[in-house]
SEVO-534735 format. One record per atom (N, C-alpha, C): residue in one letter; atom name; x, y, z. Coordinates in steps of 0.2 Angstrom, whole numbers, plus 5000, padded with zeros to 4 digits. Layout:
N
PT A CA X Y Z
...
***
This chain:
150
PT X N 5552 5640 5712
PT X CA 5549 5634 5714
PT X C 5542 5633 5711
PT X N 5542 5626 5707
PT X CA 5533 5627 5704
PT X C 5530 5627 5708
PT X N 5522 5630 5704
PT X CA 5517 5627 5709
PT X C 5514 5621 5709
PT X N 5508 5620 5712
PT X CA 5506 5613 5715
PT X C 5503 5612 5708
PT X N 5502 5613 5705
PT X CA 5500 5610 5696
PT X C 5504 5610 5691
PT X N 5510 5613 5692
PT X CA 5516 5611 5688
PT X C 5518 5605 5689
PT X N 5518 5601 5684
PT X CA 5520 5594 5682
PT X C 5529 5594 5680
PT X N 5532 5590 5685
PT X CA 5541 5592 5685
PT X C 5541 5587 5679
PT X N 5545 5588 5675
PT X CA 5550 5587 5669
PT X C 5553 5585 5669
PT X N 5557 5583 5676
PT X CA 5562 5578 5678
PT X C 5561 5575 5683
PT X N 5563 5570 5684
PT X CA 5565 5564 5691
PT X C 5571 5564 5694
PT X N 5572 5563 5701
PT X CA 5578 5561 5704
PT X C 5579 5553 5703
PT X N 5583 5551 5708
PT X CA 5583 5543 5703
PT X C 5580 5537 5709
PT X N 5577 5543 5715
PT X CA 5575 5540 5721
PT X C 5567 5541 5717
PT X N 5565 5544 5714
PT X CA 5558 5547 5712
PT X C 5559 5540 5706
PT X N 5562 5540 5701
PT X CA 5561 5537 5695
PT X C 5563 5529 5699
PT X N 5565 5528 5704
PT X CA 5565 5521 5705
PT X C 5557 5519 5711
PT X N 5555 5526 5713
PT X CA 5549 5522 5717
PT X C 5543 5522 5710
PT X N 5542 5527 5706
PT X CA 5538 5527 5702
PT X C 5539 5521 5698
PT X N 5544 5519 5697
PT X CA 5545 5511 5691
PT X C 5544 5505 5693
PT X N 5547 5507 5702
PT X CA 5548 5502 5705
PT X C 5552 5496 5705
PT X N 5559 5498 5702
PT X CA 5565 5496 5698
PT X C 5570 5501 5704
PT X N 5573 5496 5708
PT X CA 5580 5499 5712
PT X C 5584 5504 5709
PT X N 5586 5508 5714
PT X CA 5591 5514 5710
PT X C 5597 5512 5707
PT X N 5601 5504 5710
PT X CA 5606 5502 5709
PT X C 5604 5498 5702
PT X N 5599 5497 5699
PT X CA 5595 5495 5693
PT X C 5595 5502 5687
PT X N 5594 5504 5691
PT X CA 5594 5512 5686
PT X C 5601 5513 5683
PT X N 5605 5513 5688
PT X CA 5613 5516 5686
PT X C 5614 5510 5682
PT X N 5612 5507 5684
PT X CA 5616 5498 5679
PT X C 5614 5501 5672
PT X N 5606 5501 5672
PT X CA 5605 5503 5665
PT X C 5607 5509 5660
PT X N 5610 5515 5663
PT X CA 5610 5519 5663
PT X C 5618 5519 5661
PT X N 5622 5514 5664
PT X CA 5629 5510 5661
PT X C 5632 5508 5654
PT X N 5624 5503 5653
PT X CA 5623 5501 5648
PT X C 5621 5504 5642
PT X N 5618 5511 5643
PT X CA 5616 5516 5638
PT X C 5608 5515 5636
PT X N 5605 5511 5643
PT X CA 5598 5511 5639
PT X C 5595 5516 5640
PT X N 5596 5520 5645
PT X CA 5593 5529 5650
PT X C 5596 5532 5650
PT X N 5597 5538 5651
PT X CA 5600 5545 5649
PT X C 5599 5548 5655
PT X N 5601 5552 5660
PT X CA 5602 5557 5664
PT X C 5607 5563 5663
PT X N 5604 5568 5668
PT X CA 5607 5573 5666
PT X C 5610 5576 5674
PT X N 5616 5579 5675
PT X CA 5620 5579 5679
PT X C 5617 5586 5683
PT X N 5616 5588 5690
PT X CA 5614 5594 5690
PT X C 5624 5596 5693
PT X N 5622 5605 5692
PT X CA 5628 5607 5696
PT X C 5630 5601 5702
PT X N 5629 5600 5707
PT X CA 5627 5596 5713
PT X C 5630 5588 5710
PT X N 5632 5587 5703
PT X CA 5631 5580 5700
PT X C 5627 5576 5703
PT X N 5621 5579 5705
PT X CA 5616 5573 5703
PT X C 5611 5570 5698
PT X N 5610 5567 5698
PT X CA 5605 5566 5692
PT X C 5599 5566 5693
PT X N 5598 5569 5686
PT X CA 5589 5571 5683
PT X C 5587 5566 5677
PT X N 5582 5562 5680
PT X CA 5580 5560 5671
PT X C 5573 5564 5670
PT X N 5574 5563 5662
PT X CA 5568 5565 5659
PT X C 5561 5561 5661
PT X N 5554 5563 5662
PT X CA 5549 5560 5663
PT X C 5548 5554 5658
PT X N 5550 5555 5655
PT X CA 5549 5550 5644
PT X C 5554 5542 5649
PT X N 5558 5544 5654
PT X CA 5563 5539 5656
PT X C 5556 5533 5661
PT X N 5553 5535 5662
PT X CA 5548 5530 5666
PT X C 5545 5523 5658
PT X N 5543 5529 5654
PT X CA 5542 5524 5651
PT X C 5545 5519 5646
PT X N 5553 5524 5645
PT X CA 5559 5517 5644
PT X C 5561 5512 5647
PT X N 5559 5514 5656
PT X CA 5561 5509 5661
PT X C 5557 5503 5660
PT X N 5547 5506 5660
PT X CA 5543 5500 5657
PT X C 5546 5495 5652
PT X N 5548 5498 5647
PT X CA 5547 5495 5641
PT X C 5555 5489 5642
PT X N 5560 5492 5645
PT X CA 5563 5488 5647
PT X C 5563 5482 5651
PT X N 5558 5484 5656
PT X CA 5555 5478 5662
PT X C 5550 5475 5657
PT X N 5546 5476 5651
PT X CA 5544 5472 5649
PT X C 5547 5466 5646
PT X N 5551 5470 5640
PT X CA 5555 5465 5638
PT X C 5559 5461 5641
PT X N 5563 5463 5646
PT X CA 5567 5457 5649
PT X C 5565 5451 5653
PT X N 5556 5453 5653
PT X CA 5550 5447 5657
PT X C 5552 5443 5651
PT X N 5551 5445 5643
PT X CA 5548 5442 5638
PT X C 5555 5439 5635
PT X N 5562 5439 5638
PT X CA 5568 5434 5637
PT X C 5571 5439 5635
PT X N 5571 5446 5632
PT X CA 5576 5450 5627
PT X C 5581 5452 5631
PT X N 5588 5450 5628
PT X CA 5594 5452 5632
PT X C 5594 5459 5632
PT X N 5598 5462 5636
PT X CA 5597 5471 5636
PT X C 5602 5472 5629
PT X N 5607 5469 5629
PT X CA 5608 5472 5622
PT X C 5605 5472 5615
PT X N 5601 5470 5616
PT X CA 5594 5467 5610
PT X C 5589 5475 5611
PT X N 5588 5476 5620
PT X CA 5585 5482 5621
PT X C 5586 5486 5619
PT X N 5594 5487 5620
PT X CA 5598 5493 5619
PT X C 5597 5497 5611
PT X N 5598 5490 5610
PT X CA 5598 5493 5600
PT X C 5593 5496 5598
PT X N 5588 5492 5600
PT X CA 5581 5497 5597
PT X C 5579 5503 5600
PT X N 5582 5502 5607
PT X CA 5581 5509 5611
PT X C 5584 5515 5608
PT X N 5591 5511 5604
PT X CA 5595 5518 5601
PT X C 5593 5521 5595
PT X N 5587 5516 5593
PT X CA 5583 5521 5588
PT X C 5578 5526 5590
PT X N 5577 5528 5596
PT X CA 5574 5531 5597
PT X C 5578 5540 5599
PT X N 5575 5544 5598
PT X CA 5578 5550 5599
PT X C 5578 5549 5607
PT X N 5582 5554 5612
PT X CA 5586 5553 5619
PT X C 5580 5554 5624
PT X N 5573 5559 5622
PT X CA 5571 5560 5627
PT X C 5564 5557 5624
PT X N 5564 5554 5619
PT X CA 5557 5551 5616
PT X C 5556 5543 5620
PT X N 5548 5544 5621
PT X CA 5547 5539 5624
PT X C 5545 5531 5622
PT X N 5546 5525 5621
PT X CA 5541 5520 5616
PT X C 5535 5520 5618
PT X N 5531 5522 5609
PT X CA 5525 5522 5610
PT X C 5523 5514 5607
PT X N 5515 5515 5606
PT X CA 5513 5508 5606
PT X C 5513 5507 5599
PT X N 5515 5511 5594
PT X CA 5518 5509 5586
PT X C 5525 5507 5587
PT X N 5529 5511 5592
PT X CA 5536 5508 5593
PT X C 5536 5500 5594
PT X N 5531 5498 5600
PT X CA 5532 5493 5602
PT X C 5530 5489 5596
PT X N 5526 5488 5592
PT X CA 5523 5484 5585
PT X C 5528 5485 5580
PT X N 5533 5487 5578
PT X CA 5536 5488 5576
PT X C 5543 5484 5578
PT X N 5545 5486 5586
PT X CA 5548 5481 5587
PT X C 5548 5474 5588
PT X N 5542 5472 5589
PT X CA 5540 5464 5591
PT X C 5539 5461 5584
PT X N 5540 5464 5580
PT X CA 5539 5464 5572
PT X C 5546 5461 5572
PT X N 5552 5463 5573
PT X CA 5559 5464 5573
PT X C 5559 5457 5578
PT X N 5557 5458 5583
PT X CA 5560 5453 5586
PT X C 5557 5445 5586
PT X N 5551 5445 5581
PT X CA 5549 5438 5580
PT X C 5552 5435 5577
PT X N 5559 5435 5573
PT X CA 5562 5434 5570
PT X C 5569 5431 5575
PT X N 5571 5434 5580
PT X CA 5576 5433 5585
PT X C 5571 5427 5589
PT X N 5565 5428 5589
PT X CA 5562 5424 5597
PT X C 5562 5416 5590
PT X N 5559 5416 5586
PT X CA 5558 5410 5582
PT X C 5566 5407 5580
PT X N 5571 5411 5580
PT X CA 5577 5408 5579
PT X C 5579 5406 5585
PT X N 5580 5406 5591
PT X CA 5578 5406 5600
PT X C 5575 5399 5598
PT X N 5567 5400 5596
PT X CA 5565 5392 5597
PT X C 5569 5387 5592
PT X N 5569 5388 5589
PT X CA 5575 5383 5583
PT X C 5578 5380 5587
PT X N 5583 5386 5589
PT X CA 5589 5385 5592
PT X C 5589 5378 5599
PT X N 5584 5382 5603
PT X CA 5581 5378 5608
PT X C 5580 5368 5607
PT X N 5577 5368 5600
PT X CA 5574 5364 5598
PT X C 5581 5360 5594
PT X N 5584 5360 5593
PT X CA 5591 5356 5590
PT X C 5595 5357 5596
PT X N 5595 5358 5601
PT X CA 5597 5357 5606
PT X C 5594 5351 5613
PT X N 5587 5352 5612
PT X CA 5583 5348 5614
PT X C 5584 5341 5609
PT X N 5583 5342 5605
PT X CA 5587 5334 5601
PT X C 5592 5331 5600
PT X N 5597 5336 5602
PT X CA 5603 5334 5603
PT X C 5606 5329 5612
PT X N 5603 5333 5612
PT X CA 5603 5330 5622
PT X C 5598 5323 5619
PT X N 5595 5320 5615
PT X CA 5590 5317 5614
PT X C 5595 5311 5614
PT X N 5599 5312 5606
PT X CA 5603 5308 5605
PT X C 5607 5307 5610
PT X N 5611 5313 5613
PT X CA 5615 5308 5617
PT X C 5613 5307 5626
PT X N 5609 5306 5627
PT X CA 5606 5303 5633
PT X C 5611 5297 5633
PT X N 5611 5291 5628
PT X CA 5612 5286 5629
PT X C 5618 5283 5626
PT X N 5621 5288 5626
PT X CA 5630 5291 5622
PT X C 5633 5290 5630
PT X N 5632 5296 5633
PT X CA 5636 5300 5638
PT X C 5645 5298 5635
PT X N 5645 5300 5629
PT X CA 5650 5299 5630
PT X C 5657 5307 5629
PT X N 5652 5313 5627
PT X CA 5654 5320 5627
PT X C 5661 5318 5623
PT X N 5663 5313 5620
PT X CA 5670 5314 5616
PT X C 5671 5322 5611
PT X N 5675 5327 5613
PT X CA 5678 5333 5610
PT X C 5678 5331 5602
PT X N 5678 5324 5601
PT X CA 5679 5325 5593
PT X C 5673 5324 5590
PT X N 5669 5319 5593
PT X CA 5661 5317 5590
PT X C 5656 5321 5591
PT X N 5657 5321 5598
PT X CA 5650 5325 5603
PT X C 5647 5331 5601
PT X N 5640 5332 5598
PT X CA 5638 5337 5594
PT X C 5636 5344 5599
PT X N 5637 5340 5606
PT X CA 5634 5348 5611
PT X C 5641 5350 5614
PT X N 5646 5346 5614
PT X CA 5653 5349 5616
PT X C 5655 5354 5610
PT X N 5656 5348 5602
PT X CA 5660 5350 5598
PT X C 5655 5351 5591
PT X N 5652 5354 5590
PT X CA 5647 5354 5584
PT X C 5650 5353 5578
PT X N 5650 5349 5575
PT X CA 5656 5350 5565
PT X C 5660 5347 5568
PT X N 5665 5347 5573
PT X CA 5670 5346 5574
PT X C 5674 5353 5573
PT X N 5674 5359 5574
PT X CA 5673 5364 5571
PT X C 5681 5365 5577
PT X N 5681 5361 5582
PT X CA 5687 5363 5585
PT X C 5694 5362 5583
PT X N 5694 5354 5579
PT X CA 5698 5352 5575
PT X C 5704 5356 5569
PT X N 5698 5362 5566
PT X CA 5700 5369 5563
PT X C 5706 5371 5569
PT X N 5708 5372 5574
PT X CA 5712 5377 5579
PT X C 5716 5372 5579
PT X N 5716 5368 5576
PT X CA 5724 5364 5579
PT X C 5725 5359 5587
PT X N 5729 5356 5588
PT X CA 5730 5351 5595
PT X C 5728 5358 5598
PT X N 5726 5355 5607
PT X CA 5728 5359 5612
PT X C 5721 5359 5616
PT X N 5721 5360 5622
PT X CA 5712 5361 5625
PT X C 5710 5368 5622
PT X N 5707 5369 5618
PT X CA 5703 5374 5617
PT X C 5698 5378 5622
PT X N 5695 5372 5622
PT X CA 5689 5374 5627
PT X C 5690 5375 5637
PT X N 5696 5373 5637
PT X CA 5699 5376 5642
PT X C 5703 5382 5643
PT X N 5704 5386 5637
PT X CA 5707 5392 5637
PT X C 5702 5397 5641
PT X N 5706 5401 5642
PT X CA 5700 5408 5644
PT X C 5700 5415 5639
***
């Protein structure tokens, strides 16, 4: 048993969700997804690394800041398993992602004009319609409801 100055190395996942403040049932989710790592005891409980508090952060950031987790995920994976993002990590990657966030606003923005033009359309026809069928790019598959399919 350490003593009262030994700093534990590990977390339970009732410890790593009060300390983050992120649900335990949030933790397994991401822990699913490959963004966190644990380690199983004999007992199959899990242990995360102390480094996982501030993967959980850098997570809870980004997802404030719009990024899909699999946008997280990826950069997460360049990270070695028990390393933590530091604050050249983080410039580094918001370097990477000003690129995704400004293609986001684009995107946003021909969509907003699109809706512009056709306010006074409403007419969503599958062959013209630039928000249902853009190009006519459905035309390519042949007859048939495409956009009904699952």
């Amino acid at each position: 048993m350490p003593d009262q100055g030994t700093i534990t190395k590990e977390l339970t996942i009732g410890e790593l969700s009060e300390r983050s403040g992120v649900p335990a049932s949030a933790l397994r989710f991401y822990e699913r997804q490959g963004l966190i790592r644990s380690r199983r005891t004999t007992g199959n409980q899990r242990r995360y690394h102390r480094t996982t508090l501030r993967r959980v952060a850098f997570i809870r950031a980004t997802q404030s800041a719009g990024m899909p987790l699999s946008c997280i995920g990826y950069v997460l994976g360049m990270l070695p398993h028990d390393a933590e993002p530091t604050r050249e990590f983080w410039v580094g990657v918001s370097e990477y992602w000003k690129q995704e966030v400004n293609a986001r606003i684009a995107k946003m923005e021909r969509m907003r004009d699109r809706f512009t033009e056709c306010i006074g359309c409403g007419c969503l026809s599958f062959e013209q319609c630039l928000l249902v069928n853009p190009g006519d790019v459905l035309a390519e598959q042949g007859p048939g409801p495409r956009l009904l399919e699952s």
